[in-house]
N, C-alpha and C positions, 0 to 999 in steps of 0.2 A: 686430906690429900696424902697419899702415899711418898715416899722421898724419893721415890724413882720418879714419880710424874713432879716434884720439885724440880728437882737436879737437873731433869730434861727439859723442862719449862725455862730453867735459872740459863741453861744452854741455847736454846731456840731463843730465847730476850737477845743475849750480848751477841750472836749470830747475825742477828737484823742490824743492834746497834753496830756491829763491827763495817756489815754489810752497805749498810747508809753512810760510813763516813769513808768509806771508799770511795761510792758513788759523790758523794762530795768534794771528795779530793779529788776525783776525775773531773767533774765538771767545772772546779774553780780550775784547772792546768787548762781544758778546754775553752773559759772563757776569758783567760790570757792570750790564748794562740788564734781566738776570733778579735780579740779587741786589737792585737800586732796587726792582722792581718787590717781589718779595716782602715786603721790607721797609717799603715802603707798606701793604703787605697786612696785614702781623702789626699795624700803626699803626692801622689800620680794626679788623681783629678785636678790639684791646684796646678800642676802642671801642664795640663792639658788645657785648662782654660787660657793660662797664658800662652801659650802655642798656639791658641784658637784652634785646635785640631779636634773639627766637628765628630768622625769615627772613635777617633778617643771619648772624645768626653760623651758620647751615648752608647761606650762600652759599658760605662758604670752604670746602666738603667736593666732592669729585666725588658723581656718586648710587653709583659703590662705594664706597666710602672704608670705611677701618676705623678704628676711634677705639675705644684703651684709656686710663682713667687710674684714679690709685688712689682705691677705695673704689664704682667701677660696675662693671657686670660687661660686658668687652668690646660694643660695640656695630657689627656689621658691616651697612655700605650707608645713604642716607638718611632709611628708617623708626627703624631703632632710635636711629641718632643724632640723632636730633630727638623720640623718646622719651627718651634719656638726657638731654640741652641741657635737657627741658622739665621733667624729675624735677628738676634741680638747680637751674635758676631759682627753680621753686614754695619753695624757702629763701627765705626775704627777707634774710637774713644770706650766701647767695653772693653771691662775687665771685674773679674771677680776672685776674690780670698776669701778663704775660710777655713776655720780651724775648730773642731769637737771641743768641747770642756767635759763630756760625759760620754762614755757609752757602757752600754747593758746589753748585757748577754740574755736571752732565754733561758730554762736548766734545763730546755730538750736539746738547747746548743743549734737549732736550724732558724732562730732568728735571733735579730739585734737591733739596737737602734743608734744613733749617732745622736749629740746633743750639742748644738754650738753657736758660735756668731759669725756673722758674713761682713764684709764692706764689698760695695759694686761700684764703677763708674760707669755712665751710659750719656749718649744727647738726648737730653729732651725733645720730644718729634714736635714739641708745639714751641717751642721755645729756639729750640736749634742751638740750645746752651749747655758745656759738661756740666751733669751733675754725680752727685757721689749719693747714697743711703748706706745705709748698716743697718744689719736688725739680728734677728736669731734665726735658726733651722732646727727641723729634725727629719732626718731620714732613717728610716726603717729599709732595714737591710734581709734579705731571707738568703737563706743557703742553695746553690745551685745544685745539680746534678751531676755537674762536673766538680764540687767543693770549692767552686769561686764562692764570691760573696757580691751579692747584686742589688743595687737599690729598687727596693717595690714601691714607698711613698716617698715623697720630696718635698715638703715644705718650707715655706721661708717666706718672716714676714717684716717685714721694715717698721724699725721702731717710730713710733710717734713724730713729727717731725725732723728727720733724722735725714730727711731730701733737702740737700743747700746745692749751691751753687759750686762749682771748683773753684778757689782763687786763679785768677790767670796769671803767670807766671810776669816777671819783668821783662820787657821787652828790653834785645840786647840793643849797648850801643854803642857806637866806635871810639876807639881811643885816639887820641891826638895824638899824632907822630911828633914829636920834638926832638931836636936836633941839639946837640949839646956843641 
């Protein structure tokens, strides 16, 4: 091998490697400003749940989106899951939290996932008793066209016996007036 075809070889190598850890440096900055971004998101959705504000909380869905959790029967695209959001509001005893422990970016940066646990309170429709579960989720998140970030899958499944009952709170009782 000639030392011009070294030299230029030696050149073209640290080129690529120079090359590659830019593109790595770009996608680790991009997969901070996707993991804030979600993470604002799930901040907004636990809000929306508690506002029961059904428009909101099926902003966070693409119009595919599929959305399981335990106790509805899978709901695939934005009619059914905005039939399922509206069957479980109509409780006045729902209510749902949840919080990621994980998320993952793609390194093409146009998808993510979310990784986390939930607690719900709902009535029982056979029971007509609150109950509470918790379990885990993941939702898979894809990048819009407008650079939102929007869930495409929704899962969530309730741990092992993790359905009890609410304790019912004490009922109040009056105090004795006493006169001194």
């Amino acid at each position: 091998m000639r030392r011009c075809d070294y030299v230029g070889m030696l050149g073209a190598c640290a080129l690529a490697v120079s090359l590659g850890a830019c593109t790595k440096a770009a996608n680790s900055t991009g997969a901070a400003d996707v993991t804030q971004a979600i993470q604002a998101d799930e901040k907004k959705w636990n809000a929306d749940f508690k506002s029961k504000d059904l428009e909101a909380l099926l902003s966070h869905y693409s119009d595919d989106a599929y959305f399981v959790a335990p106790g509805v029967k899978p709901a695939s695209g934005s009619t059914e899951i905005r039939k399922t959001y509206a069957d479980g509001m109509s409780d006045q005893n729902f209510a749902i939290t949840f919080a990621s422990d994980k998320i993952d970016v793609s390194g093409s940066g146009d998808m993510a996932y979310a990784r986390g646990r939930f607690t719900e309170k709902f009535t029982d429709p056979k029971t007509e008793q609150v109950m509470t579960d918790s379990g885990s989720y993941v939702t898979v998140y894809k990048k819009q066209s407008d650079g939102s970030w929007k869930a495409v899958e929704d899962f969530a499944a309730a741990d092992p016996d993790s359905t009890k009952p609410v304790e019912p709170g004490r009922t109040a009782t009056r105090a004795k007036m006493v006169s001194f």
